[in-house]
Backbone as a ProteinNet text record, in pm:
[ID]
protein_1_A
[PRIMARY]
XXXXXXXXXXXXXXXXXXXXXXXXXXXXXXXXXXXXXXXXXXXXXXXXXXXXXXXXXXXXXXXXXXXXXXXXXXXXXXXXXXXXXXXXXXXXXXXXXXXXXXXXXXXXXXXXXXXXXXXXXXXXXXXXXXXXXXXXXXXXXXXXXXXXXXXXXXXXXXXXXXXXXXXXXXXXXXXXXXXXXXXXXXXXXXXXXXXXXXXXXXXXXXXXXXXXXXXXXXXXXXXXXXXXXXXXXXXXXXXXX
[TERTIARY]
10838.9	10889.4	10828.1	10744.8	10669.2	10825	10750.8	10855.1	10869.4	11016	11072.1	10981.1	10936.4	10838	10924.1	10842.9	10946.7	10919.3	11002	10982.7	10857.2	10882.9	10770.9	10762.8	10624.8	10614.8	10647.8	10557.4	10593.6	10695.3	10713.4	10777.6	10701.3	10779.9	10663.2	10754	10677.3	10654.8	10774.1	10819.2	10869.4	11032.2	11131.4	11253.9	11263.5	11255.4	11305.1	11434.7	11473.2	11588	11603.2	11710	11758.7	11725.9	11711.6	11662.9	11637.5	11750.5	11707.4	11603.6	11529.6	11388.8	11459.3	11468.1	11458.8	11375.4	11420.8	11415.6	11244.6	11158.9	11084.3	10993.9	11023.2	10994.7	10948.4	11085.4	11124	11023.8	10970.7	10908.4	10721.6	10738.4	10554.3	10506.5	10625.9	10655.6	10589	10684.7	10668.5	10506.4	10479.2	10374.2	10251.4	10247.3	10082.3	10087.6	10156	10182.4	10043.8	10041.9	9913.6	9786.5	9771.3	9692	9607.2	9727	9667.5	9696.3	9838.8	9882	9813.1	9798.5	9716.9	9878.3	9849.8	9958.3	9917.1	9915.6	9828	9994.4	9894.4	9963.3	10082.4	10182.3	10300	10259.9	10343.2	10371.1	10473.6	10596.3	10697.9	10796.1	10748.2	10825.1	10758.5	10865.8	10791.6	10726.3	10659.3	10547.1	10477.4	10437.6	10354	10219.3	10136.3	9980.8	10012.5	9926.9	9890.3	9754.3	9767.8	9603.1	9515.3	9376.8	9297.2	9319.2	9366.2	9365.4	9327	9157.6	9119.7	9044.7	9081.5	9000.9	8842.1	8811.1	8674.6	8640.1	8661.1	8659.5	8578.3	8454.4	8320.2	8404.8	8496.7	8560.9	8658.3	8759.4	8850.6	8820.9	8726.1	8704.3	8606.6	8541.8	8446.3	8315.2	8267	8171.6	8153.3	8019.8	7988.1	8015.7	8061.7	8117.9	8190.1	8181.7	8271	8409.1	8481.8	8635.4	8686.8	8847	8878.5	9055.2	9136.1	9236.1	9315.4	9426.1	9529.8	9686.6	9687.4	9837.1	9937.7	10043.1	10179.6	10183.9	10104.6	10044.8	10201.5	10311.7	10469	10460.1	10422.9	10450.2	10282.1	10221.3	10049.3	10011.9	10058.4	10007.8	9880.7	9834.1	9723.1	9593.5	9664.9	9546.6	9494	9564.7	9557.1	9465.8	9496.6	9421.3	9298.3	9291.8	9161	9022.1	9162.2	9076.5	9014.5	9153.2	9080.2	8905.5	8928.9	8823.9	8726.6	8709.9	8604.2	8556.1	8543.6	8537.8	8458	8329.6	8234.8	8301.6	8354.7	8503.9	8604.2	8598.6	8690.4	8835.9	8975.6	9074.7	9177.7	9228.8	9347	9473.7	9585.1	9679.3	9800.1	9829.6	9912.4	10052.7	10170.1	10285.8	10438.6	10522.2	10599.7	10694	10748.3	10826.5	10803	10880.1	10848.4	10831.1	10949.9	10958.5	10846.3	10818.3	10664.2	10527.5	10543.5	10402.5	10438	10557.2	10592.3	10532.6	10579.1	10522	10383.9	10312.9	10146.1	10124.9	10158.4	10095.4	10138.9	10242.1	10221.1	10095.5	10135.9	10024.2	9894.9	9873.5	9724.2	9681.3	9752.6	9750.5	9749.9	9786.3	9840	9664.4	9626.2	9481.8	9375.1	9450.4	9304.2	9176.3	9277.8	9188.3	9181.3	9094.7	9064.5	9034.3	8999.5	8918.6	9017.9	9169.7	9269.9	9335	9345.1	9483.4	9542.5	9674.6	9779.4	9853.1	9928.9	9931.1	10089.1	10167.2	10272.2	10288.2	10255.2	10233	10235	10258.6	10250.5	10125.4	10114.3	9951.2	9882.1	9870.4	9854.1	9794.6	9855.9	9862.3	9729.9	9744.8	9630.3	9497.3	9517.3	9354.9	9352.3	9405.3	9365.3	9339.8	9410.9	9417.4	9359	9415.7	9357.6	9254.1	9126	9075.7	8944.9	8839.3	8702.2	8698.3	8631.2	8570.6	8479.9	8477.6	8305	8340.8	8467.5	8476.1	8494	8560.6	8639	8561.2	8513.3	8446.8	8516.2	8691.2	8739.9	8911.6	8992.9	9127.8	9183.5	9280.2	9364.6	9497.9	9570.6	9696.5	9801.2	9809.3	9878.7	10060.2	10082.4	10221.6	10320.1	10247.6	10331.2	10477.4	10564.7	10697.4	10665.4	10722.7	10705.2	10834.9	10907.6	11027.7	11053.1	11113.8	11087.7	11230.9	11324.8	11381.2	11377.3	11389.4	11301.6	11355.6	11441.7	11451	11331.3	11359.6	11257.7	11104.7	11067.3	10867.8	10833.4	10885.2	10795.1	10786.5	10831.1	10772.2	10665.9	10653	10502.1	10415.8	10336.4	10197.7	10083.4	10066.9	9933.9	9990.6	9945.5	9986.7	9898	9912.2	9826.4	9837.2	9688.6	9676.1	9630.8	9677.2	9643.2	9463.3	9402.2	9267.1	9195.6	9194.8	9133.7	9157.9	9266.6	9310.9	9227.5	9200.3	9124.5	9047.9	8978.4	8805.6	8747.3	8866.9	8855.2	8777.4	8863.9	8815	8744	8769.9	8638	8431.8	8370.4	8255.8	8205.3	8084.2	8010.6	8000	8041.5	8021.9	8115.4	8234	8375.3	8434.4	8508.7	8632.7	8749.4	8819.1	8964.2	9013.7	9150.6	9161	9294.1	9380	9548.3	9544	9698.9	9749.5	9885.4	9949.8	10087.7	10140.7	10279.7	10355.9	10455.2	10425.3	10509.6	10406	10450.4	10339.8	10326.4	10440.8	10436.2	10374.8	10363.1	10329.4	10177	10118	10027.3	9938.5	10007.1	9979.3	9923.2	10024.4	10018.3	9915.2	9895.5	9805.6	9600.8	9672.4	9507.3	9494.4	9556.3	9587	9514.4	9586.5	9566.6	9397.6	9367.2	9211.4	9132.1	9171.1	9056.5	9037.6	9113.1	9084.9	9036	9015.2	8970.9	8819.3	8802.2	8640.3	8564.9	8629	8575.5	8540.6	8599.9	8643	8548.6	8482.1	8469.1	8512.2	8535.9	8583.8	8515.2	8516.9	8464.9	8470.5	8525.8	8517.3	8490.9	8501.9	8531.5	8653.6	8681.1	8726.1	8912	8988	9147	9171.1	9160.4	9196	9099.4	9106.8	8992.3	9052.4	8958	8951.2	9031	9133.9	9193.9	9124	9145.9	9074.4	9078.5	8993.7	8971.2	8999	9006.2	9057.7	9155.4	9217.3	9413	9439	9534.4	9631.9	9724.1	9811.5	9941.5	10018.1	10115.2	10225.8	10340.8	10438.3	10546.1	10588.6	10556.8	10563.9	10510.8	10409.4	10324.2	10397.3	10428.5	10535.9	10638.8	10702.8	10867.3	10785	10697.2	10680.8	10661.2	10555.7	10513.7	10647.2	10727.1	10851.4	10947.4	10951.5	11013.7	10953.1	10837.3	10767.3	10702.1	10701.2	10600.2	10390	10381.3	10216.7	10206.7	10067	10038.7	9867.4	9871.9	9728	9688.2	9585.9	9473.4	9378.6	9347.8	9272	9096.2	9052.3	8959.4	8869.9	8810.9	8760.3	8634.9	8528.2	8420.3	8415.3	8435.5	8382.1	8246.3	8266	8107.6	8033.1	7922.9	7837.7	7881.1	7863.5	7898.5	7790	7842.9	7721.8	7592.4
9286.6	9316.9	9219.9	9260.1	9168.9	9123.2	8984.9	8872.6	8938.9	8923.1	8983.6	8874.8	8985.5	8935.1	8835.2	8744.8	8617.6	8623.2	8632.2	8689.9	8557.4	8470.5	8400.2	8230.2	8176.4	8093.4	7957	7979.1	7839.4	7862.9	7760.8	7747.9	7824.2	7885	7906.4	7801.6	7821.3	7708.2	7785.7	7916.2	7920.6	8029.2	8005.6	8068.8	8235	8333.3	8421.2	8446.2	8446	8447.1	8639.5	8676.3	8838.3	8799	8875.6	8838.4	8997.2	8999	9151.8	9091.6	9226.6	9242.4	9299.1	9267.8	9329.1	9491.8	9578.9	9684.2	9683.9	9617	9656.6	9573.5	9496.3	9445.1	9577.2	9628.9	9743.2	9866.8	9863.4	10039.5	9912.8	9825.2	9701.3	9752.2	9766.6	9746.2	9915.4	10011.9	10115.1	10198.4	10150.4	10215.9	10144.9	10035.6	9917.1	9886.4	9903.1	9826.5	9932.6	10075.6	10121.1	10081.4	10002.9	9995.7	9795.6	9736.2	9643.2	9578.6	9635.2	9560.2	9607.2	9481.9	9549.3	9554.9	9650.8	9677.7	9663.9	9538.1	9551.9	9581.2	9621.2	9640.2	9525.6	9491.3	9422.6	9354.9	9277.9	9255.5	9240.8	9134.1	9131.1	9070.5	9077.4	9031.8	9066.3	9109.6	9170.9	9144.4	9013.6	8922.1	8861.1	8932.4	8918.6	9033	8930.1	9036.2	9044	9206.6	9240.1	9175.9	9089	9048.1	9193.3	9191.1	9243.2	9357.8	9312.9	9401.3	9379.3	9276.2	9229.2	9338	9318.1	9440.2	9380.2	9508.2	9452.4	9460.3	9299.8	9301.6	9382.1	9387.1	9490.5	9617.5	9704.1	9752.3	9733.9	9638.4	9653.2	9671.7	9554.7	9523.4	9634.9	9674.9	9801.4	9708.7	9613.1	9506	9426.9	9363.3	9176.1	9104.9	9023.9	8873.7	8763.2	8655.8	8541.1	8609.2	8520.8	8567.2	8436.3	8459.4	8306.6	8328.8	8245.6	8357.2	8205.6	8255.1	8135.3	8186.1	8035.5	8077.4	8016.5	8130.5	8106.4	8088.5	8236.5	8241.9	8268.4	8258.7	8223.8	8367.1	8317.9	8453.6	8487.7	8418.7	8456.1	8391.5	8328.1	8245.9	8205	8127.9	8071.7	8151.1	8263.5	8341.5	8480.7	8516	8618.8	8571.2	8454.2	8368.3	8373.8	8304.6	8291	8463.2	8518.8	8667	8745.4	8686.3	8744.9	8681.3	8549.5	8493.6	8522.2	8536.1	8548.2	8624.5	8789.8	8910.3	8901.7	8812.3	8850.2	8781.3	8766.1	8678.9	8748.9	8787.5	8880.3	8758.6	8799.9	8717.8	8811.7	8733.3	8798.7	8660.9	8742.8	8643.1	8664.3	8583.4	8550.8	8455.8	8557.5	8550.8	8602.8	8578.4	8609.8	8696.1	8658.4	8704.9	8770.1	8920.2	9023.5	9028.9	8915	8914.2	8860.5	8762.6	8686.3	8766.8	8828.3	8967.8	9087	9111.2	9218.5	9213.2	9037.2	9008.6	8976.7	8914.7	8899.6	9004.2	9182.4	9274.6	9324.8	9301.4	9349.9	9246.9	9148.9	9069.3	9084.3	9148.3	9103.8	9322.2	9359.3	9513	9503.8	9424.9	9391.1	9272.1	9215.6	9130.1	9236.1	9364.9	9455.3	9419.4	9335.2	9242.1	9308.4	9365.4	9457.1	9400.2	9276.4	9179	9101.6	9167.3	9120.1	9197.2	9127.1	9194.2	9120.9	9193.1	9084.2	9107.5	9054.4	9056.5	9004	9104.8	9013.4	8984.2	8832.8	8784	8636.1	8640.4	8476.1	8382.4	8340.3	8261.3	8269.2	8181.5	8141.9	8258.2	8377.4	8509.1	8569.9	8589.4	8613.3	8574.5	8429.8	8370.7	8421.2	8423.4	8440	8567.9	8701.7	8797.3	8865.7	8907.3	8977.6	8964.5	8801.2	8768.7	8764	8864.2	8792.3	8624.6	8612.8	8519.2	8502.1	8321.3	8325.2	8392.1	8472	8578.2	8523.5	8376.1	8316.3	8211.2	8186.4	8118.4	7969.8	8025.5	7899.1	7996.6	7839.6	7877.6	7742.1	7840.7	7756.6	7715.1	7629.1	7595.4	7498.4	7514.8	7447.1	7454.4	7330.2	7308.9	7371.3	7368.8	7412.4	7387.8	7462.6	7349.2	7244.4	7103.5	7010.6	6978.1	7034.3	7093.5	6916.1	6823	6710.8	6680	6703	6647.7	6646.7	6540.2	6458.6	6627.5	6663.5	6740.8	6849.2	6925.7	7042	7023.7	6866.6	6864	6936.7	6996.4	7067.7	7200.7	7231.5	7366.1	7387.3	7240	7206.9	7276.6	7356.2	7435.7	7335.5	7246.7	7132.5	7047.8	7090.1	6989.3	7010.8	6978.4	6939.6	7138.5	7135.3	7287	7417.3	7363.7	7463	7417.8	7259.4	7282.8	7358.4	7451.1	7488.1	7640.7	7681.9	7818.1	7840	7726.1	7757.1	7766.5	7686.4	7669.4	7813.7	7869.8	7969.8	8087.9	8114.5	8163.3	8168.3	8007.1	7970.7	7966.2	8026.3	8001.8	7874.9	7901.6	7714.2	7682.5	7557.5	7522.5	7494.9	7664.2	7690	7609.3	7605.8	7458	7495.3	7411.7	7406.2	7297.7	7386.6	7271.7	7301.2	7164.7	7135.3	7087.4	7106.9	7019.7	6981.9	6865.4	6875.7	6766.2	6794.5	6625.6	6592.4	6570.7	6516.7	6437.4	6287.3	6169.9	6230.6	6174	6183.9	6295.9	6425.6	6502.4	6528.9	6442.9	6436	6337.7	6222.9	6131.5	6202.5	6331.9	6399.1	6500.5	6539.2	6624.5	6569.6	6462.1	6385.6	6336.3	6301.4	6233.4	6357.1	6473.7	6569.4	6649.8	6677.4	6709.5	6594.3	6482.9	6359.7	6323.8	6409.1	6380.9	6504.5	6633.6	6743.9	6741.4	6788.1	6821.2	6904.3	6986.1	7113.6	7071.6	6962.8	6959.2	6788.1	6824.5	6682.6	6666.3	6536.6	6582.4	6579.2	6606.1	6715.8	6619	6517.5	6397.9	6233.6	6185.6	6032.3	5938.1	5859.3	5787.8	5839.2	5803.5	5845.2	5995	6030.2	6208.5	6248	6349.6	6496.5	6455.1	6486.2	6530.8	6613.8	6670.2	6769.9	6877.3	6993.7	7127.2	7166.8	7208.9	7263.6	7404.5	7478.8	7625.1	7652.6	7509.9	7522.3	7536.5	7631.4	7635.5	7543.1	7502.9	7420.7	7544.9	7521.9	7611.9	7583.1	7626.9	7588.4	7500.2	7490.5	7384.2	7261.3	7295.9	7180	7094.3	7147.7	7087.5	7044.6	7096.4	7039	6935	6890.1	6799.8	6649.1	6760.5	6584.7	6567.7	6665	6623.5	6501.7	6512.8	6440.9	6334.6	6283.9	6183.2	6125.8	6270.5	6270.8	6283.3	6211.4	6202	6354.5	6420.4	6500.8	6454.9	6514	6475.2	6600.8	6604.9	6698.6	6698.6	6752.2	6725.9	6808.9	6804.6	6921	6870.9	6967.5	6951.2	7062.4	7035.3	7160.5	7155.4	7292.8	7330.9	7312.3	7200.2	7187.2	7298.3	7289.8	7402.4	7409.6	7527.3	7590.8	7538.4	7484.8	7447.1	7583.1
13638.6	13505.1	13403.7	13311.9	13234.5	13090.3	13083.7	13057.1	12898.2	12826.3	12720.9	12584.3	12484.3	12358.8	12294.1	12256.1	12164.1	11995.2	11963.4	11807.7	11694.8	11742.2	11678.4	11792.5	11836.6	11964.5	11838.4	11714.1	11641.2	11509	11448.6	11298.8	11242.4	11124.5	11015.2	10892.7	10784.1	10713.2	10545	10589.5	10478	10566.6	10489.4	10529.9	10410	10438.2	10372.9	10350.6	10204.9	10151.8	10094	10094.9	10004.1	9828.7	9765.7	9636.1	9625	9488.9	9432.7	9357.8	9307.2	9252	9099.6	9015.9	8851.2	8872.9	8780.7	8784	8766.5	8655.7	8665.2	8782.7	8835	8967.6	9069.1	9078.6	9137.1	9115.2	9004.6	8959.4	8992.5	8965.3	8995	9164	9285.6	9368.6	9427.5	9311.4	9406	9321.5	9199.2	9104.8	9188.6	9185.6	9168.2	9297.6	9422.1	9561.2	9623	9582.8	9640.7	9640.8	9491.6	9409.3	9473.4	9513.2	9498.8	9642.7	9721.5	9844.6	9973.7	10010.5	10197.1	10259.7	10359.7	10458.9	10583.9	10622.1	10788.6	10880	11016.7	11127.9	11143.9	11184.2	11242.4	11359.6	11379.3	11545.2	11550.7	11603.3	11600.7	11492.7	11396.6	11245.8	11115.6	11006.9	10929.7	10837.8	10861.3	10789.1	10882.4	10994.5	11093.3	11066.1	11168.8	11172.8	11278.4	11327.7	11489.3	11511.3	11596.8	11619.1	11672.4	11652	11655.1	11533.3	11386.7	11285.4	11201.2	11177.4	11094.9	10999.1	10846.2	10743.4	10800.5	10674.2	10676	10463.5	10448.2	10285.2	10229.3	10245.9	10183.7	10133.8	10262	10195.4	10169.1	10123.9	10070.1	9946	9893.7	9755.2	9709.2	9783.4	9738.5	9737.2	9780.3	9704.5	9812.7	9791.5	9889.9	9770.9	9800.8	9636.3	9748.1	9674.5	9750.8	9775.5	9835.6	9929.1	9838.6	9728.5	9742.2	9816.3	9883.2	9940.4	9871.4	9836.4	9793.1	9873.7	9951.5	10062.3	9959.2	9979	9878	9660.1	9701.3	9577.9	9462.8	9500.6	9419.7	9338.3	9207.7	9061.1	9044.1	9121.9	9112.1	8973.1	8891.1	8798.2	8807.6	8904	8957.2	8998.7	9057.4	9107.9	9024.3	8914	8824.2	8729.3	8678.7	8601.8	8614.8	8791.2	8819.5	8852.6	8899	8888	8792.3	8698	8536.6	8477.3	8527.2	8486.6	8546.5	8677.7	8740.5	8838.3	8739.6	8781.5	8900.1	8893.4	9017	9136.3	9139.2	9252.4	9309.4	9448.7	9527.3	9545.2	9528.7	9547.6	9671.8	9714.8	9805.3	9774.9	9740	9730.4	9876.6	9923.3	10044.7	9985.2	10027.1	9995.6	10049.6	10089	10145.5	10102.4	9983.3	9879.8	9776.4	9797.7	9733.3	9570.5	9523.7	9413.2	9324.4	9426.7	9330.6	9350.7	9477.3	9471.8	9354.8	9309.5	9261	9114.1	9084.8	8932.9	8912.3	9056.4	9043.6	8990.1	9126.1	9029.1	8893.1	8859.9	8699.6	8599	8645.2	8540.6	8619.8	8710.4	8749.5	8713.6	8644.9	8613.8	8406.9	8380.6	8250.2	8237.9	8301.1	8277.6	8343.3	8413.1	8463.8	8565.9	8658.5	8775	8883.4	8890.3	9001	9101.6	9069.7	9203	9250.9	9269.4	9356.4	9423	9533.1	9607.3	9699.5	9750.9	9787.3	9878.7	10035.8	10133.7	10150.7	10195.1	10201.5	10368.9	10358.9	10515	10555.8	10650.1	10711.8	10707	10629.1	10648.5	10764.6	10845.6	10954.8	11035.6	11052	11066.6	11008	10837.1	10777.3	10827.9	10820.7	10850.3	11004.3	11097.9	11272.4	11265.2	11232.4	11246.1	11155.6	11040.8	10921.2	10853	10844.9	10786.6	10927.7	10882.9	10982.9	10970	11079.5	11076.8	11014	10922.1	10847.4	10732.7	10660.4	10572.4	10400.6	10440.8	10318.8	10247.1	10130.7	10086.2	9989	9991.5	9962.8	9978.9	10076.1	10080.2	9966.2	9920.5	9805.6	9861.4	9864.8	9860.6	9802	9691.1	9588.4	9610.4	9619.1	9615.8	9681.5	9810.6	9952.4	9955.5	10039.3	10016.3	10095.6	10031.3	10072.9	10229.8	10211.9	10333.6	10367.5	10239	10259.8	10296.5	10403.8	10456.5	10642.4	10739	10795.5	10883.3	10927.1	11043.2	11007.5	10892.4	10823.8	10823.2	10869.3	10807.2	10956.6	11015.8	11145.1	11093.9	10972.2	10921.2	10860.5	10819.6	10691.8	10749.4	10643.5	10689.2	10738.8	10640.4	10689.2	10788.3	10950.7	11014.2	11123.9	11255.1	11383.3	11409.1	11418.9	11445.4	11333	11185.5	11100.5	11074.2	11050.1	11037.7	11131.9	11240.7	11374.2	11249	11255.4	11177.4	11105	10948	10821.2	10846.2	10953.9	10968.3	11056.5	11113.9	11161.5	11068.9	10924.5	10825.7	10729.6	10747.9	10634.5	10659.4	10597.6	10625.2	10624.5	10687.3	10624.3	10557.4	10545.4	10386.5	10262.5	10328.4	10271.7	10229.6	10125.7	10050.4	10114.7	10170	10164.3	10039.4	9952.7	9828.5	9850.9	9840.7	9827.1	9714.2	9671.4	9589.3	9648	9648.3	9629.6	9526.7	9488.8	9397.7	9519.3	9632.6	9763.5	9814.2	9770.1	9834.9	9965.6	10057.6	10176.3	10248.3	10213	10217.4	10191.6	10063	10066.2	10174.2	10231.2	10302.2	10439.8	10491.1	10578.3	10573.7	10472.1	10462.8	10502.8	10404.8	10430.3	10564.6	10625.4	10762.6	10895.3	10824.2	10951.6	10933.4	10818.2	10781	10784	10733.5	10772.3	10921.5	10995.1	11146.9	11216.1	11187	11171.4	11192.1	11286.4	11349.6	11264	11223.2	11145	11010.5	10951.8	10796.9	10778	10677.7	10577.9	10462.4	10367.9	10223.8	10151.3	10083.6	9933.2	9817.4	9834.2	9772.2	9788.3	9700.1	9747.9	9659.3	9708	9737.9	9756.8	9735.6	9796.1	9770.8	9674.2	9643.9	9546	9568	9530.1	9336.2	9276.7	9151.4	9127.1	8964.9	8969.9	8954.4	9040.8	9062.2	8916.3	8834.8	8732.5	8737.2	8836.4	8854.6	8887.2	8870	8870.4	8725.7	8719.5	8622.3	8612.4	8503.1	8552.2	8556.9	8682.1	8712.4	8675.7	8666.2	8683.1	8822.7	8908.3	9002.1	8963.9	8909.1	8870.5	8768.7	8649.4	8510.2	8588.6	8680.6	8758.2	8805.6	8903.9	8937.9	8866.8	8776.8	8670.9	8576.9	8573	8422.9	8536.5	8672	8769.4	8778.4	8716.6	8742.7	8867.3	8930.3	9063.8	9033.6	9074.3	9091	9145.2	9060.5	9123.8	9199.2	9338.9	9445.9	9465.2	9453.4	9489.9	9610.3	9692.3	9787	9840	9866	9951.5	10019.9	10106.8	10286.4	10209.2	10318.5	10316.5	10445	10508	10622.3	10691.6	10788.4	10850.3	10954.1	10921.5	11026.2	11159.3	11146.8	11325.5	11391.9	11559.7	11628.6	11639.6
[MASK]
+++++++++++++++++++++++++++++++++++++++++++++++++++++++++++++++++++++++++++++++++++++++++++++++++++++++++++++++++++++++++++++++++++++++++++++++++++++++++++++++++++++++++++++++++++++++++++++++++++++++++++++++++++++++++++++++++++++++++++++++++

């Protein structure tokens, strides 16, 4: 009798909460969700990938162009922006919560960014499963939850095991770029990519420059009005043997 499926082997890094959607949430959801959302296969949760269900971008996007994918893209602030700007630029936004995919697509329909679309899914998932290999030309992740109390940091996304994931997706060469306003967090972050086979940094000396293709978010303003430092980070993917 083959042994009963386990609904997920690790943490994931974010808790889904119920949250009605605003009406026009609601009509973003059922009008623009054709228009802009991938629907991959399942596995056993419903922000899971089925492995072996990777697209193939050329066609998603209709086009060859860079890949930029941003994990926990919130209200899409960040990544609408950046789509608007930089039409010759394929985006995929990765997000859990319906409500903040619901409002990317109205504003990323309202800026006429065709060069997005958006995944409601588990990171981790995305890059192994959904994303070729070699496919991504830069992963974004700005202001992760910092899940900063001591029992909760085994949910943190950046930890022992996710650089093997990114580098998975990322091409040669590829950027990985963080931000967070959680020292410790940032401490952790640098700790686990500066020891990373796959990854060199992209900078020098303690932290990365601020990304110029960040927006300030609203995460971002809560942090600095708290008088938290904001850190920036990034890795380039080294050549495949």
């Amino acid at each position: 009798m083959p042994a009963p499926r386990t609904f997920r082997e690790e943490p994931v890094s974010f808790v889904r909460r119920g949250g009605r959607m605003s009406d026009g949430q609601e009509r973003a959801w059922t009008d623009l969700s054709p228009r802009y959302l991938l629907d991959p296969p399942r596995d056993v949760a419903s922000t899971s990938v089925l492995p072996g269900s990777a697209i193939d971008p050329a066609a998603v996007w209709g086009r060859d162009a860079p890949l930029v994918v941003e994990i926990g893209s919130g209200q899409g602030h960040a990544i609408v922006h950046a789509a608007s700007a930089n039409p010759d630029t394929d985006y995929l936004a990765v997000e859990v919560f319906r409500a903040g995919l619901a409002r990317t697509m109205l504003d990323a329909d309202r800026a006429e960014a065709d060069n997005l679309r958006l995944v409601e899914a588990n990171a981790p998932e995305v890059l192994q499963h959904l994303l070729p290999e070699a496919s991504v030309d830069e992963i974004w992740i700005f202001f992760p939850d910092p899940w900063h109390k001591n029992k909760h940091t085994k949910r943190r996304l950046i930890a022992t095991g996710f650089p093997e994931i990114a580098a998975r997706a990322l091409r040669d060469g590829g950027i990985l770029r963080l931000a967070t306003d959680w020292e410790d967090y940032a401490l952790q972050m640098r700790e686990v990519l500066g020891g990373a086979a796959d990854f060199t940094p992209a900078f020098e000396g303690e932290w990365a420059p601020r990304f110029d293709g960040r927006v300030v978010t609203a995460f971002e303003r809560k942090g600095a009005a708290k008088g938290r430092d904001i850190r920036d980070l990034a890795y380039r993917r080294r050549p495949r043997p």
